[in-house]
VEXLOMI-182746 format. One record per residue (C-alpha): x, y, z; residue number from 1. Coordinates in Angstrom, 1 decimal. Layout:
N
((X Y Z) NUM)
...
This chain:
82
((228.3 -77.5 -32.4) 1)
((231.9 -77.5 -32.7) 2)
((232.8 -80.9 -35.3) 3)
((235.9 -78.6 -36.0) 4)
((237.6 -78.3 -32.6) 5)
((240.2 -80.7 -33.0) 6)
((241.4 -79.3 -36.6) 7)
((243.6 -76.5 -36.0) 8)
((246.5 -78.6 -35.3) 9)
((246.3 -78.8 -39.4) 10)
((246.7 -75.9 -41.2) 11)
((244.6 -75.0 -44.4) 12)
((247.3 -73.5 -47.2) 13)
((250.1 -75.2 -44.8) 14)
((253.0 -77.9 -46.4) 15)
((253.3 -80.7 -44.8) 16)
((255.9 -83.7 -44.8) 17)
((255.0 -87.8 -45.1) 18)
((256.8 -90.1 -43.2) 19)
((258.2 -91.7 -46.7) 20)
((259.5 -88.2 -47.7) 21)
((256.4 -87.0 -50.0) 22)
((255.7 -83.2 -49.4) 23)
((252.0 -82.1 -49.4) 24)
((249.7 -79.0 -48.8) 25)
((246.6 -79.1 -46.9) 26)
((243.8 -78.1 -49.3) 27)
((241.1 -77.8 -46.3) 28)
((239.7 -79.6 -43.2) 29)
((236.4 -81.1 -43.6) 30)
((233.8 -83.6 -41.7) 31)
((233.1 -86.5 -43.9) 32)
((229.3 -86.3 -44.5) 33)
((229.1 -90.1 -45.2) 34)
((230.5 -91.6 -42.3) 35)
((228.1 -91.1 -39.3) 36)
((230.1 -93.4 -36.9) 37)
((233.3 -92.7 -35.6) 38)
((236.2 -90.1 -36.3) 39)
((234.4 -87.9 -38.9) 40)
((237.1 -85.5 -39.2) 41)
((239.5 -85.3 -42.4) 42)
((242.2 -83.6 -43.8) 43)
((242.4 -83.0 -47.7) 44)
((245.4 -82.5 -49.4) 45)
((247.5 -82.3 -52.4) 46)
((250.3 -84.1 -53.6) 47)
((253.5 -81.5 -54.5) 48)
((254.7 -83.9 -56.7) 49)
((251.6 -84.8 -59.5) 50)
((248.6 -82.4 -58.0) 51)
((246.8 -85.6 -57.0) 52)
((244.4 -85.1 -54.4) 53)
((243.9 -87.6 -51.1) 54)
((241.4 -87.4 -48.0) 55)
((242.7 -88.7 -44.8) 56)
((241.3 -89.2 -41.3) 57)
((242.5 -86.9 -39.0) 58)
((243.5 -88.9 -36.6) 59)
((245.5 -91.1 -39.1) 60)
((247.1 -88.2 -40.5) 61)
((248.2 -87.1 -37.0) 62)
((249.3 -90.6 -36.2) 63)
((252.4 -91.9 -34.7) 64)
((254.6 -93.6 -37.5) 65)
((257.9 -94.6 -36.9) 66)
((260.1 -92.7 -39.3) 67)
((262.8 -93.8 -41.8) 68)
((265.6 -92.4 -39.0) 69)
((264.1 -94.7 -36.3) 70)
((262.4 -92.0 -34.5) 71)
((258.6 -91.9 -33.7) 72)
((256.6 -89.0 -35.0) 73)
((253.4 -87.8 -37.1) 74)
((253.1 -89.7 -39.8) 75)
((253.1 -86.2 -41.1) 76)
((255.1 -82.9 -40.0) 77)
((254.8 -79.6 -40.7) 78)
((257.4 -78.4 -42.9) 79)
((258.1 -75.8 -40.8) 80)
((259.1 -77.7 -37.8) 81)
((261.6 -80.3 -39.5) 82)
């Protein structure tokens, strides 16, 4: 089985940028155990700011948001390629 094929556009250990301007780093990629319908894959990461921890669905956190500039993009970016 490969559940994980679609993560390694996320990188574990990587800093990553919200459309709002909060900066984060991916803590790990996981499957959500509880949700046996639809998109299982998530993305857990921490807040650079407080430490606080979030889960997101992969696909959400891949989504296209438009950004504060007007231009359409993930509604997070790696930190490397802004």
């Amino acid at each position: 089985r490969t559940y994980m094929s679609a993560l390694p556009t996320v990188r574990s250990g990587a800093e990553y940028v919200h459309y709002k301007g909060g900066r984060y780093t991916v803590v790990a990629t996981a499957i959500d155990a509880t949700n046996t319908a639809g998109d299982r894959q998530v993305v857990v990461y921490r807040a650079l700011k407080d430490g606080a921890v979030y889960v997101r669905n992969l696909a959400e956190f891949l989504e296209p948001v438009v950004w504060p500039d007007g231009e359409t993009r993930p509604r997070f970016l790696s930190a490397d390629t802004r």
